[in-house]
Every structure is written in C-alpha cells, then in structure tokens.
DODOPA-85898 format. One record per residue: x, y, z of N, C-alpha, C in turn. Coordinates in Angstrom, 1 decimal. Each point is the difference from the previous one (the first is absolute). Example, Ala and Ser with C-alpha at 12.3 -4.5 7.8 and 13.67 -1.06 7.14 Angstrom:
% residues 2
SITE_13.2_-5.7_7.8_-0.9_1.2_0.0_0.9_1.2_0.0
SITE_-0.4_1.1_-0.7_0.9_1.1_0.0_-0.8_1.1_0.8
***
This chain:
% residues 156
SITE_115.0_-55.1_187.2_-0.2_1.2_-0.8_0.2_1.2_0.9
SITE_1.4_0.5_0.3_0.3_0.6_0.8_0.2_1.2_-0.5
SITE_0.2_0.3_-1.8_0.2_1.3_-1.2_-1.1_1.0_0.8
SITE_-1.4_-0.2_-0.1_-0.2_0.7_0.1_-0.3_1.2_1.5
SITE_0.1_-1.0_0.9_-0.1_1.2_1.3_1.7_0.9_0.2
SITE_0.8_-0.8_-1.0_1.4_0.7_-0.1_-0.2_1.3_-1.0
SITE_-0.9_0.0_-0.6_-0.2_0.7_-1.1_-0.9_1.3_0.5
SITE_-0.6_-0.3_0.8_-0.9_0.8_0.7_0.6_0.8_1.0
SITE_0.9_-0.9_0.7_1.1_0.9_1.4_0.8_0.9_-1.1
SITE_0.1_-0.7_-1.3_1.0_1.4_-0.6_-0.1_1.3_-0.7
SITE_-1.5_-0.4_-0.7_-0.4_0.9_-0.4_-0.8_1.0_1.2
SITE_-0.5_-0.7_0.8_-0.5_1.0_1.7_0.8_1.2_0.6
SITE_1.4_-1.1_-0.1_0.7_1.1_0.5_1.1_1.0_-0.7
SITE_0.2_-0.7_-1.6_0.5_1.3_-1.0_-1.2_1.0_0.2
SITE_-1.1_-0.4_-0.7_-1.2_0.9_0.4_-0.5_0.9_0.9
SITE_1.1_-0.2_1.5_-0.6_0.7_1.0_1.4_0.8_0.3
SITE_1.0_0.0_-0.9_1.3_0.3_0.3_-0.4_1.4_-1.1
SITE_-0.2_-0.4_-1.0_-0.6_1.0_-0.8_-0.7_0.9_0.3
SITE_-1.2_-0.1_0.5_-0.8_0.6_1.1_0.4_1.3_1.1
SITE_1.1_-0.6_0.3_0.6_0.5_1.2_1.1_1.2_-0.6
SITE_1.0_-0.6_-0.6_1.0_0.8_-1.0_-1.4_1.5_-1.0
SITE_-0.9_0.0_-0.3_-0.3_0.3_-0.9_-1.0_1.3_0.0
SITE_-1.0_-0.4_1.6_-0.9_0.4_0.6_0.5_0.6_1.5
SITE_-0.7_1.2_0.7_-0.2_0.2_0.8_-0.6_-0.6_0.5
SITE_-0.5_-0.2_2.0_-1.1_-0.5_0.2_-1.3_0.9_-0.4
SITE_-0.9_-1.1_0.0_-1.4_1.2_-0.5_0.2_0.6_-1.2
SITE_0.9_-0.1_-0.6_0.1_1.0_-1.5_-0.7_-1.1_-0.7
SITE_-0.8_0.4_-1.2_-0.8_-0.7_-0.9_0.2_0.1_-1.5
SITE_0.1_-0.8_-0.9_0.1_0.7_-1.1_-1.2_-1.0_-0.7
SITE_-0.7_0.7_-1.2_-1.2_-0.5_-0.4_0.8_-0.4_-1.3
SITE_-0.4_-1.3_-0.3_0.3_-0.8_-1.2_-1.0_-0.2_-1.1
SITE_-1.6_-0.2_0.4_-1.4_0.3_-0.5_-0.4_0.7_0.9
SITE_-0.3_1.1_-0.8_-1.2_1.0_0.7_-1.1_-0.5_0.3
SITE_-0.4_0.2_1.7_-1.1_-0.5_0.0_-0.2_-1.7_0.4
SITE_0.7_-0.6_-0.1_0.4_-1.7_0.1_0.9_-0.3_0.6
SITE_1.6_0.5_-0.2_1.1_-0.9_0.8_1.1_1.4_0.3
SITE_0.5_-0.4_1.0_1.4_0.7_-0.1_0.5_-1.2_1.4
SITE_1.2_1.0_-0.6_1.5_-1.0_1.1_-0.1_1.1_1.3
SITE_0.2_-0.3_0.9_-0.1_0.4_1.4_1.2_-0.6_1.1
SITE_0.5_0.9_0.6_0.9_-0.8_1.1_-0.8_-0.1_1.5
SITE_-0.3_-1.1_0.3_-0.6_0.4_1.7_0.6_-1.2_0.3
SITE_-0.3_0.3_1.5_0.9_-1.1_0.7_-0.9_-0.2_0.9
SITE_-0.7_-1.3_0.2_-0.9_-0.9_0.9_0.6_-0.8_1.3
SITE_-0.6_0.6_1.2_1.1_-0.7_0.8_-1.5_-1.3_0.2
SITE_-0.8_-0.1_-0.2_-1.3_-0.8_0.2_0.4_-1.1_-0.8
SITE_-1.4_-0.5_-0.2_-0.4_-0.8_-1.1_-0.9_0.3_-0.9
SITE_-0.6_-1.1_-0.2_-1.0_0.2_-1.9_-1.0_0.9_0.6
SITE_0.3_1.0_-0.8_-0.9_1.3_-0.2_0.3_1.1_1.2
SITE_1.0_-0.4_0.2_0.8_0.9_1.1_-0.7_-0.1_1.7
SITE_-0.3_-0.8_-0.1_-0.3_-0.2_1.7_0.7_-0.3_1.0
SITE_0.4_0.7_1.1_1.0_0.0_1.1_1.3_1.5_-0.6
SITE_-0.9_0.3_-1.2_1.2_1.0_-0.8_0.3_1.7_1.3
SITE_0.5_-0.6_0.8_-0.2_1.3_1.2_1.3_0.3_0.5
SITE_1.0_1.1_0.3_0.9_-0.3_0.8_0.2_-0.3_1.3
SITE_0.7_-0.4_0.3_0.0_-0.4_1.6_-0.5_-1.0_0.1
SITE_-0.6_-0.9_-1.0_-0.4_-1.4_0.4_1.3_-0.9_0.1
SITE_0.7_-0.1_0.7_1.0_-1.3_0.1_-0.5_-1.3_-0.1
SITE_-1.3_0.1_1.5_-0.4_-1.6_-0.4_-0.2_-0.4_-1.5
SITE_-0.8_0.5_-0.4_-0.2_0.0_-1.8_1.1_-0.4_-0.3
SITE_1.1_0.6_-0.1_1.2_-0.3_-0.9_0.3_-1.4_0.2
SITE_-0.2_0.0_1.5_1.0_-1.4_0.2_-1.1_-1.5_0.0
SITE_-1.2_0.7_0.0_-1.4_-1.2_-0.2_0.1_-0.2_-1.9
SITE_0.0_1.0_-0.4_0.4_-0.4_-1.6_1.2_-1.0_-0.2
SITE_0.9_0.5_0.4_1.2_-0.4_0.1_-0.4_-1.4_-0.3
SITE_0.1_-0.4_1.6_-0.2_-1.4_0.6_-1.2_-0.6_-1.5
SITE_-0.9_0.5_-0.1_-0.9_-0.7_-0.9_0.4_-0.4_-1.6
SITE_0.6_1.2_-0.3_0.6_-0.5_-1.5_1.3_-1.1_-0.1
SITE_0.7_0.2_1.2_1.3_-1.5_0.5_-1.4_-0.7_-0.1
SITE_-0.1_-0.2_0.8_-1.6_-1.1_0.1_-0.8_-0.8_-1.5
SITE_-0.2_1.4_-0.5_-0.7_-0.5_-1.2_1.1_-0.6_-1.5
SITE_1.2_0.7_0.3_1.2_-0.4_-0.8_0.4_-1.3_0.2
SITE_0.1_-0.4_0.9_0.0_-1.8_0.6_-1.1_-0.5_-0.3
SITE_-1.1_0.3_0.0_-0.9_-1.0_-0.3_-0.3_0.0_-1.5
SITE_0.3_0.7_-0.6_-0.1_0.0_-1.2_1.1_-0.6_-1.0
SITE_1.4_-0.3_1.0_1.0_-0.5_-0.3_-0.1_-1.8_-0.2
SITE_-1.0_0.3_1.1_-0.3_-1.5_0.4_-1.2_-1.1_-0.9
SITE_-0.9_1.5_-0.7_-1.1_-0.4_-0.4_1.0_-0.3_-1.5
SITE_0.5_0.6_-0.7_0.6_0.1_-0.9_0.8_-1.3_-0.7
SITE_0.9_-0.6_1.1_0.5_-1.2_0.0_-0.8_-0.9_-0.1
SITE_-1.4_-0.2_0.7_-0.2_-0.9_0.6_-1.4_-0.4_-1.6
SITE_0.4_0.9_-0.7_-0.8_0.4_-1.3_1.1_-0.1_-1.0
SITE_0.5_0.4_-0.3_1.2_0.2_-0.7_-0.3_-1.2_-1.3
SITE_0.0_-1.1_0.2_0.1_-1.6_-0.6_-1.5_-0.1_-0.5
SITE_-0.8_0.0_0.9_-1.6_-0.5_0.0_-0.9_1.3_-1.3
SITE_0.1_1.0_0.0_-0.9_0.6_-1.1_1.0_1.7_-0.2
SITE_0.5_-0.4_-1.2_1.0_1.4_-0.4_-1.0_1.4_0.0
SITE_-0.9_-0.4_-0.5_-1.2_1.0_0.2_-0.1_1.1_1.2
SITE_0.0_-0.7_1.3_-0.6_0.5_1.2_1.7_0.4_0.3
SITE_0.9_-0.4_0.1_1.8_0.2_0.0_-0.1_1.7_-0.7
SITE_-0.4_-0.2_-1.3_0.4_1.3_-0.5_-0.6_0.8_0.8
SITE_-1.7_0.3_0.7_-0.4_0.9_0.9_0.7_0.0_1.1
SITE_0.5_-0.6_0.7_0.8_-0.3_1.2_1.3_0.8_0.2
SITE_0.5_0.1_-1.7_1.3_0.6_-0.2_-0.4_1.4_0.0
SITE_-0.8_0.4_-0.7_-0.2_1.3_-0.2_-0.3_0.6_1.5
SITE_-0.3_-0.7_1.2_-0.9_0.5_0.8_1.3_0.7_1.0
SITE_1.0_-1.3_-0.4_1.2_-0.4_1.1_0.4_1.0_-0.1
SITE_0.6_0.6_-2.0_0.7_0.7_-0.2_-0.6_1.9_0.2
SITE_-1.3_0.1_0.2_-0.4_1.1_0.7_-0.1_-0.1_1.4
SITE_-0.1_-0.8_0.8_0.3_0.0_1.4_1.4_0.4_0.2
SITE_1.0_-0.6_-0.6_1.3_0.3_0.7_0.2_1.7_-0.8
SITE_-0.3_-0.1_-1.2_0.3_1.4_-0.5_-0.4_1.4_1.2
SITE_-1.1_-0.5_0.5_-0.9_1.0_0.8_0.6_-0.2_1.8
SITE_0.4_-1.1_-0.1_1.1_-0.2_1.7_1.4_0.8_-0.2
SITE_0.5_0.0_-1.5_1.7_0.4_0.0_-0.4_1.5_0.5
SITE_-1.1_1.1_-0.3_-0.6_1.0_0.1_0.2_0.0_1.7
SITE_-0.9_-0.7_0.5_-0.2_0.4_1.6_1.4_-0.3_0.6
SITE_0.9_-1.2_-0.6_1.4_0.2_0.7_0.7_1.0_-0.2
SITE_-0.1_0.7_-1.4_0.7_1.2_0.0_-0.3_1.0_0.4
SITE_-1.3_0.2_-0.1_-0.9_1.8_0.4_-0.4_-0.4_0.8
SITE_-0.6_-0.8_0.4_-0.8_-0.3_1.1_-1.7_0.4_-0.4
SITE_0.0_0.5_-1.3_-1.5_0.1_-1.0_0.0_-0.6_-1.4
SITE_-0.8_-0.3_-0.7_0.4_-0.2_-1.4_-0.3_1.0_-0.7
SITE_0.6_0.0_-1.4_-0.1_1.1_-0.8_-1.1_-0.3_-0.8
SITE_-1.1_1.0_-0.5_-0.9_-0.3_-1.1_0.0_1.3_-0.6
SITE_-0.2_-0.7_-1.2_-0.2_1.2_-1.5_-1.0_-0.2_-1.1
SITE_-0.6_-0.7_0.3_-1.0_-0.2_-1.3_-1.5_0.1_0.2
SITE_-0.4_2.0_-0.3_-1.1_-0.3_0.2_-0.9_0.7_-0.8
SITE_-1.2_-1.0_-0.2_-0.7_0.0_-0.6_-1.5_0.7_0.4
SITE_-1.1_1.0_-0.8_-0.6_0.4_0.5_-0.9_0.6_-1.2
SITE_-1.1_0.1_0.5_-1.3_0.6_-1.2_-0.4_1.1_0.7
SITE_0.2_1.4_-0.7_-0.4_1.1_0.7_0.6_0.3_1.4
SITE_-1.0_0.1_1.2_0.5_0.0_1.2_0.3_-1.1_0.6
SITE_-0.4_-0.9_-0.4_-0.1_-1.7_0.6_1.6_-1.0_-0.5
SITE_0.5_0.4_1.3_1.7_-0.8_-0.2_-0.1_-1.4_0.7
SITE_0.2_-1.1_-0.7_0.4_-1.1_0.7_0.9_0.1_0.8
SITE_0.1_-0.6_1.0_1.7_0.1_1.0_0.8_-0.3_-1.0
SITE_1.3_0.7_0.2_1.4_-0.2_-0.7_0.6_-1.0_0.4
SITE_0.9_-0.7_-1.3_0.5_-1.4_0.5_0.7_-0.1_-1.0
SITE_1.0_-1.4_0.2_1.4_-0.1_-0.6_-0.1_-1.3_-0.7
SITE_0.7_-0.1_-0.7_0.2_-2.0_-0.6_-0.1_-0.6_0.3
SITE_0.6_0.0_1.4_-0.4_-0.9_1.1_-1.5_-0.7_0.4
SITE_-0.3_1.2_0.0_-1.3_0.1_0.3_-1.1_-1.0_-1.2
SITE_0.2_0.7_-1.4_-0.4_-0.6_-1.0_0.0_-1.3_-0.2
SITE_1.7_-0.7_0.7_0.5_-1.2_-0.3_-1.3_-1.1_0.9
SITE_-0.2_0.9_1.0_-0.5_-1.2_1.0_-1.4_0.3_-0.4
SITE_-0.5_0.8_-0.6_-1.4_0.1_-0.4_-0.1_-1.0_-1.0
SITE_0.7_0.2_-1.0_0.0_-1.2_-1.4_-0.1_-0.9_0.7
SITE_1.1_-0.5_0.8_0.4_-1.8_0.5_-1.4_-0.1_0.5
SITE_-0.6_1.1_0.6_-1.0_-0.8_0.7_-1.5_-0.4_-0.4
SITE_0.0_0.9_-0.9_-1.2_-0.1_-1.0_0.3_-1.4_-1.3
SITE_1.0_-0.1_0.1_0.6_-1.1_-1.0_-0.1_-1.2_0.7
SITE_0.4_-0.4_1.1_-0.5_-0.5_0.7_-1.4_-1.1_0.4
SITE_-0.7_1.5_0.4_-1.5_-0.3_0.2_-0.6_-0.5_-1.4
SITE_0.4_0.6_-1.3_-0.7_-0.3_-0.9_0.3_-2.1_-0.9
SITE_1.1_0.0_0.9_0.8_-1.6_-0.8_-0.5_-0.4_1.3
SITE_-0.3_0.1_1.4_-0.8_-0.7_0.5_-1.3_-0.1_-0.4
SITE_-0.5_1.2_0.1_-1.7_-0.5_-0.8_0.0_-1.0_-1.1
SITE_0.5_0.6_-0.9_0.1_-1.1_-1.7_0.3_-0.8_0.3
SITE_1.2_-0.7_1.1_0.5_-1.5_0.3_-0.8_-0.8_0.6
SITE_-1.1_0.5_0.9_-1.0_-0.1_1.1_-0.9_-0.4_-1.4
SITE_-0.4_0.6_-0.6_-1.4_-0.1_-1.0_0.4_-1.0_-1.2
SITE_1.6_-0.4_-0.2_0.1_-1.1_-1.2_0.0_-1.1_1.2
SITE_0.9_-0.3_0.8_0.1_-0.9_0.9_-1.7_-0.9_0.6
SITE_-0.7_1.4_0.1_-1.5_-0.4_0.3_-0.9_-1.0_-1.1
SITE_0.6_0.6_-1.2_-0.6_-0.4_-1.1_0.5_-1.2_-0.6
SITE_0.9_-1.1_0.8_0.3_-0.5_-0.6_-0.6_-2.0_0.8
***
C-alpha cells in the first residue's frame, strides 16, 4: 500500500510550491477570522520549531542525518508489515509519505516550508504542512488499530 505516502509527497509538495509562488515569507493571509489562515514560514528545526535558529549547522546536519535514519526505518518497518495487517501498512504509509515530503524540504532549502496555522485569539498552534498532518494521522491511526487489535486479540 504504497498510494498513499505517494499521495502525501504530492500533495506536500504541490502544497508547498503553492505556498511559495503565492506568499511572501511571513506574509499571512486569514481564511477564518480568528481560527485559521495560510502562512508562509520556514522552520529550519523541528516539531514546534526547536533548533529553529540561524547558524545552527549542527542542527541541520543532526536533522538531516535523523530523518535518512527515520526514512529507512520506516521503509523497513513498512515492508516488513506490508503482508501481515493492511491496517498498521496504511499508518506506516502516511507516515513514510510525510517524512520524505518534509526531507525533499531540507534537501532543497535546507528548512521546511509550513503554512497552516491555526489559532484561537492570541493562542497559535505551531505552523505546519501536510506533511506534518500525514504523519500525525499515520500515527494516531496506528496507535488506535494497535489498542483495538491488542483488546480483541486479548478477548479472545
């Protein structure tokens, strides 16, 4: 079930191509007042922008190194699943397909692009991309067909 993390690297990065063509950096535009607008920033960090600093090289190249890292093992986890429960495959895909969507980013810019942010009043969640979303779903999708598989399996 390889559709969907292909589907996710495509829509990631039409999405972030759009972004880019469309938007200044930092330019905002409000879609719900008050709740959402599209945003261009560019995170050289990680989740929730941590290591987001210039001048951090190591950072770039410690991410770097970690997402090849985590893209192989997830390549590996994926296969080795693939046959055994389609369930836990489809999270795996989605996860693969926002990992690499969010690596094509650091090989190109050397940051990834995020635009989607969401916020109540003053209170903004960090901004983030499909990518991002993809591997959130996969992974909550995940956790939740392990629980349920864990609790029928027990029950039987």
């Amino acid at each position: 079930m390889v559709w969907p993390a292909l589907s996710v690297i495509l829509l990631d990065q039409i999405s972030k191509w759009a972004i880019i063509h469309s938007l200044s950096i930092h330019e905002s535009v409000s879609l719900l007042s008050g709740f959402f607008n599209l945003i261009h920033i560019r995170n050289r960090g990680m989740a929730f922008g941590l290591f987001n600093r210039p001048g951090l090289d190591f950072a770039f190249y410690l991410l770097l190194g970690a997402a090849i890292g985590t893209v192989v093992l997830i390549i590996f986890w994926f296969f080795k699943h693939r046959e055994i429960d389609r369930r836990i495959t489809l999270g795996i895909s989605l996860i693969l397909g926002g990992a690499i969507g969010n690596l094509i980013d650091r090989f190109r810019f050397r940051e990834v692009i995020d635009f989607l942010d969401f916020y109540l009043g003053p209170y903004h969640w960090p901004a983030f991309n499909v990518a991002d979303s993809a591997i959130t779903v996969g992974t909550l999708w995940i956790a939740i067909n392990l629980i349920f598989q864990h609790k029928t399996s027990s029950n039987r």
